[in-house]
C-alpha positions in Angstrom: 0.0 0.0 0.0 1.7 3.6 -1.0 2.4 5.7 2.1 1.6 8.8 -0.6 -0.9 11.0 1.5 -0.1 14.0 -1.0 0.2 15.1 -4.9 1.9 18.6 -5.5 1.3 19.9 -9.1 3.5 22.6 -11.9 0.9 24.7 -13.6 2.3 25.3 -16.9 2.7 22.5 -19.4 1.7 19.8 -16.9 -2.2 21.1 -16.1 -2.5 23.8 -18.3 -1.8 24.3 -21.9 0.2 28.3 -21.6 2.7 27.5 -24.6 0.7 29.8 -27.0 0.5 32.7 -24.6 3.7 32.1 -23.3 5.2 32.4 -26.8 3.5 35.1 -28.2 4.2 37.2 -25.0 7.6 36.4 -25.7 7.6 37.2 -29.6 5.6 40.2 -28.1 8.6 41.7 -26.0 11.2 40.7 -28.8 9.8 42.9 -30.7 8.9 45.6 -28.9 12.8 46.1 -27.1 14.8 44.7 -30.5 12.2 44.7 -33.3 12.6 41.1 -34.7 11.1 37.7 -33.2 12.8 35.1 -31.8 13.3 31.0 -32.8 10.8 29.4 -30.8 13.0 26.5 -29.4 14.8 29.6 -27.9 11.5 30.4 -25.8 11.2 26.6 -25.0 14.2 26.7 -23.5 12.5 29.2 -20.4 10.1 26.8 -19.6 9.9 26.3 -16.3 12.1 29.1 -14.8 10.5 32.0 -12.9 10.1 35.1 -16.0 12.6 37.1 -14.2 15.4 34.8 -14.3 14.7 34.2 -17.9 14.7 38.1 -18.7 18.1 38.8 -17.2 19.5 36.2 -19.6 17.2 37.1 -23.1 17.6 41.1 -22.4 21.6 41.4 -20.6 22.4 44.3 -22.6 18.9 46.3 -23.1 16.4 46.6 -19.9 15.0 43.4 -18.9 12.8 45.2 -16.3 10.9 47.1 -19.3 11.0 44.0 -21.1 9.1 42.3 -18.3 6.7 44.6 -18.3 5.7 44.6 -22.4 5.2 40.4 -21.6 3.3 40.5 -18.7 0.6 43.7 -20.3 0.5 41.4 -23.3 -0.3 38.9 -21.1 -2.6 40.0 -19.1 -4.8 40.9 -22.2 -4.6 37.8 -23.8 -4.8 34.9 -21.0 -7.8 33.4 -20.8 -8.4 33.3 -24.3 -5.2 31.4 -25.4 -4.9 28.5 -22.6 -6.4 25.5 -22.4 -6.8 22.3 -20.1 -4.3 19.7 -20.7 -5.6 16.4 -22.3 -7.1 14.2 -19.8 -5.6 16.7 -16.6 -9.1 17.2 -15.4 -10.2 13.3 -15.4 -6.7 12.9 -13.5 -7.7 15.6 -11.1 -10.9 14.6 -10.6 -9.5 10.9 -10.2 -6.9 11.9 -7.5 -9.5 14.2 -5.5 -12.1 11.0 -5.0 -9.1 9.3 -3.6 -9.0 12.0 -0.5 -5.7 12.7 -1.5 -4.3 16.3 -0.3 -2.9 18.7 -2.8 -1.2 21.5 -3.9 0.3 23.6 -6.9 3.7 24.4 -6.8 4.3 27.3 -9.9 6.8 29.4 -11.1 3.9 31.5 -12.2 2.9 34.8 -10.4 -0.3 33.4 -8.2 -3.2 36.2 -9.8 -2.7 34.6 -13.2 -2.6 31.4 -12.3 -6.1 32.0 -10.3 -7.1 32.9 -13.2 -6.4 30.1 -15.4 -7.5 28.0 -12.4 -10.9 29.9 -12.2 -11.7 30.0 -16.1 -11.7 26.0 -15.9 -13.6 26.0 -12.4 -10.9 24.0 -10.9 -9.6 25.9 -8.5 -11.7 24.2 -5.4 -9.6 20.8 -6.3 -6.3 22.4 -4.4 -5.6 22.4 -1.0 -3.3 25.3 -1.3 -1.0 26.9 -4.7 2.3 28.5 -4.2 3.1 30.8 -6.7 6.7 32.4 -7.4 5.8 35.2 -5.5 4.8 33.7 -1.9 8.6 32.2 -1.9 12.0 34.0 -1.4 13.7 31.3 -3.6 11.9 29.5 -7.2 12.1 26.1 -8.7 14.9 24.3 -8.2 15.1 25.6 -4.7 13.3 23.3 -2.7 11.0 26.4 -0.7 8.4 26.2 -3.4 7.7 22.9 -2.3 8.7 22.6 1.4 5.8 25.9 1.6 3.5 23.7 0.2 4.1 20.7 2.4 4.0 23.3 5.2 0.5 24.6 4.6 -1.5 21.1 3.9 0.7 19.8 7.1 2.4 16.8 4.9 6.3 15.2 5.4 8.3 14.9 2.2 8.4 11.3 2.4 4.8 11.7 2.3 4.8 13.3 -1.1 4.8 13.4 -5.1 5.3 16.0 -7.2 3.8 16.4 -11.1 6.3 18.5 -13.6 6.6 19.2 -17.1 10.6 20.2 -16.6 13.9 19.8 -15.4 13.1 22.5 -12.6 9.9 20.8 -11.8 12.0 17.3 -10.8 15.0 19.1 -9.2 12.6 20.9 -6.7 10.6 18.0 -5.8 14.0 16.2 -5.4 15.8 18.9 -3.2 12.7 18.8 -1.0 13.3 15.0 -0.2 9.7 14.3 -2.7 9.6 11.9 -5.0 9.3 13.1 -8.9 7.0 12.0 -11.5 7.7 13.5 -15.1 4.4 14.6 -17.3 5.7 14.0 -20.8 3.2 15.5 -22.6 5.1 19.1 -23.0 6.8 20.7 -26.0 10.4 20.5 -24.7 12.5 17.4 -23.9 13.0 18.2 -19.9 15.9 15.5 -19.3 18.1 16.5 -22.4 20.6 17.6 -20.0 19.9 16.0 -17.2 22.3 14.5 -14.3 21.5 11.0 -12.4 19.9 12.9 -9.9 17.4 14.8 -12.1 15.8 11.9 -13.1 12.1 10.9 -11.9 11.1 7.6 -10.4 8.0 7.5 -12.4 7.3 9.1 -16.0 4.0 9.4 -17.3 2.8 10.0 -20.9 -0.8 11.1 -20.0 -2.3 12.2 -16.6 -4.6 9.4 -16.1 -1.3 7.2 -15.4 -0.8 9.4 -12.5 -3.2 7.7 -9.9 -1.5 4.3 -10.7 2.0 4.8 -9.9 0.8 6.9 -7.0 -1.0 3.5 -5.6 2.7 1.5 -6.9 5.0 3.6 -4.5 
């Protein structure tokens, strides 16, 4: 019988579709600062890291605060209308909720827009608690995102499993002491450069896979 009382969730890529917005915010601020897009392999390679981190890097020698700011007004406007559920995340959700399991999301999103995408699919009510980039000192891989979350729903690592679309996603469940399950349904290939210790125990090719490896721990 697992000893898993608790199943912490990324956002982006491994519940909710955000590569179009993500992109086009991207393209957006590329633009705006230099005047030309970008490759979009280049924008897949952010995924995952909080937007600031990922700013400093893309804009070094113009203004990555200003930059920052084009992104998030374009998306702000244009949110809801280009995201969409992950195939099959809801029956997962709804799967992992009948089981009384306890759970959380652990994002490098800022928490108002990921309410929102939460509230436009009405699932919001299935988490125990989210922890966004901005209730934590330290992102993804730094283990705080997760320990917070653990924290709040009054769970031990051990106790754990974490959900994630990327490298950060695995190194922050594993730097917590939680065990890692890899949703391989993203855009990106999240173990391309990966260590020993960056790999998951589990990965799973659709969500509805999640509940069973969850009962095989």
């Amino acid at each position: 019988m697992s000893d898993i009382t608790t199943v912490l969730y990324d956002f982006d890529g491994t519940l909710v579709d955000t590569n179009q917005v993500i992109v086009e915010s991207w393209q957006h601020a590329f633009m705006a600062m230099e005047g030309q897009q970008h490759p979009v392999e280049e924008i897949y390679g952010t995924f995952g890291e909080p937007l600031a981190d990922s700013m400093e890097r893309m804009f070094a020698d113009s203004d990555p605060e200003e930059a920052i700011r084009v992104y998030r007004e374009y998306q702000y406007d244009n949110f809801e209308s280009q995201i969409r559920m992950c195939r099959n995340a809801m029956v997962m959700l709804t799967m992992i909720k009948a089981e009384g399991y306890k759970s959380g999301i652990v994002t490098s999103r800022l928490a108002h827009t990921t309410m929102r995408g939460l509230k436009k699919f009405g699932i919001d009510d299935f988490f125990d608690t989210i922890v966004a980039v901005d209730d934590c000192t330290k992102a993804k891989p730094d283990p705080e995102p997760v320990l917070k979350a653990l924290e709040r729903v009054g769970s031990e690592p051990q106790e754990a499993v974490m959900l994630g679309d990327t490298i950060h996603d695995i190194r922050c469940a594993h730097n917590a002491g939680v065990k890692a399950v890899l949703a391989d349904w993203g855009v990106t290939d999240p173990l391309k450069n990966a260590e020993r210790e960056d790999m998951p125990e589990f990965t799973i090719e659709d969500p509805i896979q999640l509940l069973g490896v969850i009962r095989s721990m």
